[in-house]
PyMOL Python script that loads the backbone (N, CA, C, O; Angstrom):
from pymol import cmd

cmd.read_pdbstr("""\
ATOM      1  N   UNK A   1     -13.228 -24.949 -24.170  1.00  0.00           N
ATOM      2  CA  UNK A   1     -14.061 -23.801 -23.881  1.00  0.00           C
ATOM      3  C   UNK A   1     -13.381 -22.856 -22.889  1.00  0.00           C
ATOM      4  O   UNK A   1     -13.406 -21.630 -22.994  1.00  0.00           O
ATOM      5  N   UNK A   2     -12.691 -23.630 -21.788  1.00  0.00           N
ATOM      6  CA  UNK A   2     -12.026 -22.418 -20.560  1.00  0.00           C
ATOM      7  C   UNK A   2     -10.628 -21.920 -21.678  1.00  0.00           C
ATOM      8  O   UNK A   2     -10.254 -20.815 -21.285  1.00  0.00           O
ATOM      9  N   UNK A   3     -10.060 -22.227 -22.495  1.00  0.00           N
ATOM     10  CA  UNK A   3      -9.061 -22.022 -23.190  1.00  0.00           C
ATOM     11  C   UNK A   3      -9.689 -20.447 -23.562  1.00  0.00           C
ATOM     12  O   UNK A   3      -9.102 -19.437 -23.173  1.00  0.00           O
ATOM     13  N   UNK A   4     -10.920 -20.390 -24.340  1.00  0.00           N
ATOM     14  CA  UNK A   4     -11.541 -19.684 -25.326  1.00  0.00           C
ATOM     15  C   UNK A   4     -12.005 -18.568 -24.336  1.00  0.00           C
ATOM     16  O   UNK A   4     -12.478 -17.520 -24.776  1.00  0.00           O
ATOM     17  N   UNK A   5     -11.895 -18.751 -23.268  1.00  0.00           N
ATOM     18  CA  UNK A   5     -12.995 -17.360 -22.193  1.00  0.00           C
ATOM     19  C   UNK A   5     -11.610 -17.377 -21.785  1.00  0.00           C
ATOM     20  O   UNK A   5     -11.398 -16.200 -22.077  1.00  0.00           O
ATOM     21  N   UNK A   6     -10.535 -17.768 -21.354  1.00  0.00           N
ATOM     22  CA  UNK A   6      -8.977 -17.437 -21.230  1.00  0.00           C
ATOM     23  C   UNK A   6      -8.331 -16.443 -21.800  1.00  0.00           C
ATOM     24  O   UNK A   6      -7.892 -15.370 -21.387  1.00  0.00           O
ATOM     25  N   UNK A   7      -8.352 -17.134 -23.116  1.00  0.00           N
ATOM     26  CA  UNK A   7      -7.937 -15.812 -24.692  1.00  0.00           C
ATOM     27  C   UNK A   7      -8.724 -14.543 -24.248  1.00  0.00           C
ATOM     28  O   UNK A   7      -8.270 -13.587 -23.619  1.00  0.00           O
ATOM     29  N   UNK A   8      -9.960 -14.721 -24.689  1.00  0.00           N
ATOM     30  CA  UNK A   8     -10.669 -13.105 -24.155  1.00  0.00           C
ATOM     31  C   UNK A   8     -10.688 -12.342 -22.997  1.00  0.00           C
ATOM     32  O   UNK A   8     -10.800 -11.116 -22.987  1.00  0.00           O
ATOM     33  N   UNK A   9     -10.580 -13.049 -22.024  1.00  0.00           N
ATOM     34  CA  UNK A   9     -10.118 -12.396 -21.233  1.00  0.00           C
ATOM     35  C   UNK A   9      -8.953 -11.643 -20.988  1.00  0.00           C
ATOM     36  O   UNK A   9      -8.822 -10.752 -20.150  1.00  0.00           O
ATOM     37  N   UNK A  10      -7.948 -12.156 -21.944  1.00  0.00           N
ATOM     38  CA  UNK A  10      -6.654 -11.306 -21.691  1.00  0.00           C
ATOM     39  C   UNK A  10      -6.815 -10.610 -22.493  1.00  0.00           C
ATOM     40  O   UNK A  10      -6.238  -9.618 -22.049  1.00  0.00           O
ATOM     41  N   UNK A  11      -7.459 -10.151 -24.081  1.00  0.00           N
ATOM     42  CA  UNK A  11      -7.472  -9.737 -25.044  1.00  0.00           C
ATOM     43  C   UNK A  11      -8.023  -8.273 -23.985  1.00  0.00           C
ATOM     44  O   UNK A  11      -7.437  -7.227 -23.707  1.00  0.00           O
ATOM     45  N   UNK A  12      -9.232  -8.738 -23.643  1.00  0.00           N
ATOM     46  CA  UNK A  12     -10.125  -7.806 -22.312  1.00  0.00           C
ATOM     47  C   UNK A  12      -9.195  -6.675 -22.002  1.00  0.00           C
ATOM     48  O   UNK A  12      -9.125  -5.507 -22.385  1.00  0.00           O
ATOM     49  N   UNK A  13      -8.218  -7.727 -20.836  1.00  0.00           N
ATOM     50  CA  UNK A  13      -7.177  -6.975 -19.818  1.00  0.00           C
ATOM     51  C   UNK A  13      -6.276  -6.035 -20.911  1.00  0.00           C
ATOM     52  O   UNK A  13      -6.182  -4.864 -20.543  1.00  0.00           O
ATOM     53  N   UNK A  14      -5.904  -6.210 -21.616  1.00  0.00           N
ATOM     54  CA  UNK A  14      -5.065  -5.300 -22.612  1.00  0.00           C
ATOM     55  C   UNK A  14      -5.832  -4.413 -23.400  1.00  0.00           C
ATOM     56  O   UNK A  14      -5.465  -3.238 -23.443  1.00  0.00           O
ATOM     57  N   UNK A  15      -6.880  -4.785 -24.063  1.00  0.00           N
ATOM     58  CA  UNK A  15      -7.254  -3.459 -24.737  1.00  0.00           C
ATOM     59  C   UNK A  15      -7.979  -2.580 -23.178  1.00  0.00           C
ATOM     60  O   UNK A  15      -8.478  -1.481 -23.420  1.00  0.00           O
ATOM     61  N   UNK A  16      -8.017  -3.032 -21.766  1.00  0.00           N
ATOM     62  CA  UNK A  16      -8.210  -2.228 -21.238  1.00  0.00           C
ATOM     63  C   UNK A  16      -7.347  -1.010 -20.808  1.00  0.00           C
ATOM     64  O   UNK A  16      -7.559   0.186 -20.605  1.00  0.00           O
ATOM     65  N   UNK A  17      -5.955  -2.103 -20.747  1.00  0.00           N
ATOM     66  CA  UNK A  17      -4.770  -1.320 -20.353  1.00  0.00           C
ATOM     67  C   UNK A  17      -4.210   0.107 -21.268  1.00  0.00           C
ATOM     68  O   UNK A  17      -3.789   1.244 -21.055  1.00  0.00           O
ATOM     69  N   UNK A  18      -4.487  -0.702 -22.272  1.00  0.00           N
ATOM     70  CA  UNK A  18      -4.631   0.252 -23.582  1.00  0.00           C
ATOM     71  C   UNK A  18      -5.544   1.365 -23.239  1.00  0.00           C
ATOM     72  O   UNK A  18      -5.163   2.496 -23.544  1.00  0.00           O
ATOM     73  N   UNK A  19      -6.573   1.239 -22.714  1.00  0.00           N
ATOM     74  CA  UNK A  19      -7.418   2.960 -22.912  1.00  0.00           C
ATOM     75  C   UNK A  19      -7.012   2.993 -21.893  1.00  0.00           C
ATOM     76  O   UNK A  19      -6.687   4.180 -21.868  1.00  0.00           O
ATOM     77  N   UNK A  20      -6.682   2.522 -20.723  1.00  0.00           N
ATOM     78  CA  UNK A  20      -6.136   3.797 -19.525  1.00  0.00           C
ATOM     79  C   UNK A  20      -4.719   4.440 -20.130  1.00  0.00           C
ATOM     80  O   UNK A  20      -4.440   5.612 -19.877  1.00  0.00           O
ATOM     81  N   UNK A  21      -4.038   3.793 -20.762  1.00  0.00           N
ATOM     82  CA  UNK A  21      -2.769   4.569 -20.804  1.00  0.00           C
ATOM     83  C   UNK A  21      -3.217   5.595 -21.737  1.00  0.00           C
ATOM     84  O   UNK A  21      -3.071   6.787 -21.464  1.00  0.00           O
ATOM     85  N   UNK A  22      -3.697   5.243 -22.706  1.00  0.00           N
ATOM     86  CA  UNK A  22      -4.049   6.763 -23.992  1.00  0.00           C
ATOM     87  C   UNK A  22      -4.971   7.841 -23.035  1.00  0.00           C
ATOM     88  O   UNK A  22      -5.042   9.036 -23.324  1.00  0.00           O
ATOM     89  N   UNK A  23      -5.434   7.446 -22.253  1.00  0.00           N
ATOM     90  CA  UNK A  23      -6.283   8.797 -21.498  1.00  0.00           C
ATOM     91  C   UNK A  23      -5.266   9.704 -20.665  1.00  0.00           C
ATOM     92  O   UNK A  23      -5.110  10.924 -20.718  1.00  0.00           O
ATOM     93  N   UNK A  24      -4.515   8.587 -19.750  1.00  0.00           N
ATOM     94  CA  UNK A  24      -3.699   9.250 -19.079  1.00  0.00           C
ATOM     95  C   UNK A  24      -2.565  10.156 -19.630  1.00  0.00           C
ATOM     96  O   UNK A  24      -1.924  11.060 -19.095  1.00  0.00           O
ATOM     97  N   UNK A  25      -2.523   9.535 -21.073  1.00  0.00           N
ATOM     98  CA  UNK A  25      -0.939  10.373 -21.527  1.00  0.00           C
ATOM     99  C   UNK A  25      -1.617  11.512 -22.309  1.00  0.00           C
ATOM    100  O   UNK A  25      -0.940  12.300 -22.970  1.00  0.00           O
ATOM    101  N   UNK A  26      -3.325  11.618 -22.210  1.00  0.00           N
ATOM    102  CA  UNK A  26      -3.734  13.037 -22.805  1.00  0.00           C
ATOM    103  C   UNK A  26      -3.839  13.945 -21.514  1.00  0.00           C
ATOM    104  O   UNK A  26      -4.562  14.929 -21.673  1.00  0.00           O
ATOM    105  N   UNK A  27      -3.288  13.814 -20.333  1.00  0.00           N
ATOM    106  CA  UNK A  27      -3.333  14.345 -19.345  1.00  0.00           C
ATOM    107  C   UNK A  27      -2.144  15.351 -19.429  1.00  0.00           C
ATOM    108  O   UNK A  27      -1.061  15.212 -19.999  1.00  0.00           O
ATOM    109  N   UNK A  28      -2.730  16.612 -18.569  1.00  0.00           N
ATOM    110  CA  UNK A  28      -1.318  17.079 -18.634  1.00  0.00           C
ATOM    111  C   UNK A  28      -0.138  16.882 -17.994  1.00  0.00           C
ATOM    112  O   UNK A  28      -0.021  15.657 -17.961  1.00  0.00           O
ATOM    113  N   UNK A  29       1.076  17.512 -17.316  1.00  0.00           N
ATOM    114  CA  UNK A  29       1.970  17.057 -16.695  1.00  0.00           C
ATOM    115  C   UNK A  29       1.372  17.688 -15.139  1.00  0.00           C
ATOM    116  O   UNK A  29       1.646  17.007 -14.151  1.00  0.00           O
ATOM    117  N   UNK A  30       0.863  18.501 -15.011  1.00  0.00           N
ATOM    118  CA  UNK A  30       0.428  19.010 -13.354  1.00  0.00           C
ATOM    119  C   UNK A  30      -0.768  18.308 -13.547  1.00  0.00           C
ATOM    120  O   UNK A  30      -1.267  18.244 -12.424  1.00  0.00           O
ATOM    121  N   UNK A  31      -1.744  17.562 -14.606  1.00  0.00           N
ATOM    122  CA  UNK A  31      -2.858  16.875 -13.678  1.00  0.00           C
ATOM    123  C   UNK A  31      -1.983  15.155 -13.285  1.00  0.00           C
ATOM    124  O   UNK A  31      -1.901  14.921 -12.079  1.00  0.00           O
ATOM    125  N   UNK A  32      -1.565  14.385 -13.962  1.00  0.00           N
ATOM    126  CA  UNK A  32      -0.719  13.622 -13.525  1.00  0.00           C
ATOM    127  C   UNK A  32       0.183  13.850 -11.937  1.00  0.00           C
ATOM    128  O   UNK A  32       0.318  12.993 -11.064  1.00  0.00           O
ATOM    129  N   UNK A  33       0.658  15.129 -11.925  1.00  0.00           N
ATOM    130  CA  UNK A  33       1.350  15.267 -10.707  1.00  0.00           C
ATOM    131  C   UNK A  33       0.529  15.360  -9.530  1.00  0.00           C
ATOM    132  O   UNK A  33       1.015  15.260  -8.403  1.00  0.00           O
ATOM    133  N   UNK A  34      -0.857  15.570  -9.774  1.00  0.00           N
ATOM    134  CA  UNK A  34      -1.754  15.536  -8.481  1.00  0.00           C
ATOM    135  C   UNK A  34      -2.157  14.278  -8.279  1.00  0.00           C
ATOM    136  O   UNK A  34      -2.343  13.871  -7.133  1.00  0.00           O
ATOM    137  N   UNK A  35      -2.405  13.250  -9.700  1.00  0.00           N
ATOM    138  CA  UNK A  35      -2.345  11.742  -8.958  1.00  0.00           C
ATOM    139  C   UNK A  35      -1.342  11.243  -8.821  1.00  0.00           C
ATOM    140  O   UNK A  35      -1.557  10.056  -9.066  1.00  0.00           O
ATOM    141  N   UNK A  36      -0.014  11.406  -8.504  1.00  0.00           N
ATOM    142  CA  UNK A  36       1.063  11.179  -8.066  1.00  0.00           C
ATOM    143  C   UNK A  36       1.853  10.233  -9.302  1.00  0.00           C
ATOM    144  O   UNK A  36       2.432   9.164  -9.106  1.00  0.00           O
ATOM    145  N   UNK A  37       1.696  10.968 -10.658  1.00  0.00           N
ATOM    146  CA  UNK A  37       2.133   9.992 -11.481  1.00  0.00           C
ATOM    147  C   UNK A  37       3.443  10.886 -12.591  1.00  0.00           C
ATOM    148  O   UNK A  37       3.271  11.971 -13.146  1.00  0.00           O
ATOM    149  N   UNK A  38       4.114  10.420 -12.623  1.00  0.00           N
ATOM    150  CA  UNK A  38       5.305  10.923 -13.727  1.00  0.00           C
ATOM    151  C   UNK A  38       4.877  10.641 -15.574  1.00  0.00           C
ATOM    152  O   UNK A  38       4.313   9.553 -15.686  1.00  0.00           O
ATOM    153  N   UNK A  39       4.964  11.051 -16.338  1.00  0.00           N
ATOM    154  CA  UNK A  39       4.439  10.388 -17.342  1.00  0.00           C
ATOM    155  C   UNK A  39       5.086   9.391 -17.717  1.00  0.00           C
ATOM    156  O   UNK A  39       4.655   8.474 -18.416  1.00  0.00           O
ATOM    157  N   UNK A  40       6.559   9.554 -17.113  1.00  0.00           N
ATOM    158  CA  UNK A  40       7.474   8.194 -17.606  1.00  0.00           C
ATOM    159  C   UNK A  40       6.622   6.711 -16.911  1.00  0.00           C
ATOM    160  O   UNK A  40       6.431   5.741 -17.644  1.00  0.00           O
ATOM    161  N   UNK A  41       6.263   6.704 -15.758  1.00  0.00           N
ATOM    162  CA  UNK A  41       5.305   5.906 -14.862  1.00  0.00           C
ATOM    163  C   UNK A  41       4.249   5.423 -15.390  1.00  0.00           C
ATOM    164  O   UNK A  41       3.839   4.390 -14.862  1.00  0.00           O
ATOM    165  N   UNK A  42       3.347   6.051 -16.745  1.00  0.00           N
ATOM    166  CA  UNK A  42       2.236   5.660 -17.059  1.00  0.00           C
ATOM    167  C   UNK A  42       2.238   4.256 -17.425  1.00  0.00           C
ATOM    168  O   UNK A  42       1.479   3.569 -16.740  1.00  0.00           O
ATOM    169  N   UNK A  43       2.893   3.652 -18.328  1.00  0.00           N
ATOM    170  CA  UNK A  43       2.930   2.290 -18.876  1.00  0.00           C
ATOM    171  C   UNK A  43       3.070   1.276 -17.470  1.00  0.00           C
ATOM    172  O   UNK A  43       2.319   0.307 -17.591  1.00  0.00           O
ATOM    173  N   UNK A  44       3.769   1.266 -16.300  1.00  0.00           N
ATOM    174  CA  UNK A  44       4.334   0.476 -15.535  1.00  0.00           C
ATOM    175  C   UNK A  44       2.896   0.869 -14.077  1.00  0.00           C
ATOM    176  O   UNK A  44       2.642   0.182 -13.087  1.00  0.00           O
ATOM    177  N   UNK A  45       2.394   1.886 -14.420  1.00  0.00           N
ATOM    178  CA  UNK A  45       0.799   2.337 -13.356  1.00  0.00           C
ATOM    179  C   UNK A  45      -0.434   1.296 -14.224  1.00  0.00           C
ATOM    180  O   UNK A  45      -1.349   0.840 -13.538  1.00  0.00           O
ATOM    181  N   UNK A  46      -0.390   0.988 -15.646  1.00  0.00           N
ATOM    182  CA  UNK A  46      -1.695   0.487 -16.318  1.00  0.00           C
ATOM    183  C   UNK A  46      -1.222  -0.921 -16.271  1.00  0.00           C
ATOM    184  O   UNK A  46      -1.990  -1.820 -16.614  1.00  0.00           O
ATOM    185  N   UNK A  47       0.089  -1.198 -15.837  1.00  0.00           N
ATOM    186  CA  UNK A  47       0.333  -2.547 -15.757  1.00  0.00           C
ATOM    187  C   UNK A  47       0.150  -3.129 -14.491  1.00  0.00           C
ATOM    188  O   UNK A  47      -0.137  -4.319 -14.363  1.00  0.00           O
ATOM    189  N   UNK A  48       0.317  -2.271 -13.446  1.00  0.00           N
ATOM    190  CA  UNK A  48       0.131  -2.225 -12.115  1.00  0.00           C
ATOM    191  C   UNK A  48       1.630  -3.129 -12.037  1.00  0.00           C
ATOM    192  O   UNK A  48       1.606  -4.345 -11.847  1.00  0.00           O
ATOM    193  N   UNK A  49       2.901  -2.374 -12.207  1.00  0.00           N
ATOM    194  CA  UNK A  49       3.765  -2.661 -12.155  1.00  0.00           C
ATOM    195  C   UNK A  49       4.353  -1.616 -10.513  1.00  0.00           C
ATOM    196  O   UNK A  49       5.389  -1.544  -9.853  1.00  0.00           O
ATOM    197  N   UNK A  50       3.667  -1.301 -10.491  1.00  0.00           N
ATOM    198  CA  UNK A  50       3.735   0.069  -9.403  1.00  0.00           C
ATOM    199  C   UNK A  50       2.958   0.828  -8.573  1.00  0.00           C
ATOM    200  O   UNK A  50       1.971   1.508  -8.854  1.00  0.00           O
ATOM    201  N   UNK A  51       3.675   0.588  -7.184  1.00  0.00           N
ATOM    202  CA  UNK A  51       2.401   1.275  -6.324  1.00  0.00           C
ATOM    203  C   UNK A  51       3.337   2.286  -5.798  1.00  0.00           C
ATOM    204  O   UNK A  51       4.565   2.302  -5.721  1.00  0.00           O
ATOM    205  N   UNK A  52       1.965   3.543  -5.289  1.00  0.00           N
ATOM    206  CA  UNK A  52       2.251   4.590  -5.112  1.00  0.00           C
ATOM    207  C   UNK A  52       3.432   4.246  -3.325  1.00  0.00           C
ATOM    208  O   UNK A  52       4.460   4.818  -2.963  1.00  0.00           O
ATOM    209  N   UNK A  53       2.733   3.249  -2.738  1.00  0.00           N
ATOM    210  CA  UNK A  53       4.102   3.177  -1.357  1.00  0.00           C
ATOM    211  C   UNK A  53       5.463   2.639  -1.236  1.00  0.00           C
ATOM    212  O   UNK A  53       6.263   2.585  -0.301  1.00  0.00           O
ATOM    213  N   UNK A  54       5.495   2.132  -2.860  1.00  0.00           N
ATOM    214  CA  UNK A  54       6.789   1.190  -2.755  1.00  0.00           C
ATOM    215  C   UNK A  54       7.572   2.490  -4.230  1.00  0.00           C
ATOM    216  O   UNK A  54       8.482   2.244  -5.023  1.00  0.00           O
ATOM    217  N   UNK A  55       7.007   3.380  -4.124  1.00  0.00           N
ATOM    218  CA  UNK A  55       7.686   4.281  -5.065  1.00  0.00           C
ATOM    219  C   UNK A  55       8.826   5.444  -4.137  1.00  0.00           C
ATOM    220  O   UNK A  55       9.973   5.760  -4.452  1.00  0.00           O
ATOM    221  N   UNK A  56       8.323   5.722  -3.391  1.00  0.00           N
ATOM    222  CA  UNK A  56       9.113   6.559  -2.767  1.00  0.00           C
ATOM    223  C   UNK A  56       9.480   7.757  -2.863  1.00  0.00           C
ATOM    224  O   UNK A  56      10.337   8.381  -2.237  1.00  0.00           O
ATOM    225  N   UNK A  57       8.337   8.254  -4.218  1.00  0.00           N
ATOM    226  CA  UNK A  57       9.022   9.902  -4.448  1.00  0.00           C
ATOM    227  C   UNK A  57       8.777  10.546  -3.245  1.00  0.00           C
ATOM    228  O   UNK A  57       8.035  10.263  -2.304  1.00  0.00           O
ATOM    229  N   UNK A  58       9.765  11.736  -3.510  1.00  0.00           N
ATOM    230  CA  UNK A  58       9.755  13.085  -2.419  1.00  0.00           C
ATOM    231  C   UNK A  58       9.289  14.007  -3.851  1.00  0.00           C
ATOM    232  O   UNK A  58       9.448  13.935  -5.069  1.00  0.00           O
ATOM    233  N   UNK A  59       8.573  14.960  -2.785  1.00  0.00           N
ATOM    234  CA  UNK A  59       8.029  16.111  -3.563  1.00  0.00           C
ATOM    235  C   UNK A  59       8.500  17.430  -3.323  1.00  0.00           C
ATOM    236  O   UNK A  59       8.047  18.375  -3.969  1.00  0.00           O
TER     237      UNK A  59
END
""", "prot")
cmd.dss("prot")
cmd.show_as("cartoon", "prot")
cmd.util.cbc("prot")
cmd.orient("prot")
């Protein structure tokens, strides 16, 4: 049974990851730049592969 609420749960986490990235990449390139995001960045931001203090851009 914890196997089975395991599976869905990740199924969960990904098709969530999935609609943040399709929203964000209908964003434009200056609304992205006000949340401090590159579009190349989107996939590695819905993974939370990346935070905005260990990024380091200059603006």
């Amino acid at each position: 049974m914890t196997t089975m609420f395991s599976a869905i749960s990740r199924v969960l986490c990904h098709v969530e990851r999935r609609v943040a990235m399709t929203r964000l990449r209908e964003l434009d390139d200056d609304a992205l730049k006000d949340i401090g995001l590159a579009r190349s960045e989107i996939e590695a931001a819905a993974y939370g592969r990346m935070t905005a203090y260990a990024r380091g851009r200059k603006r």
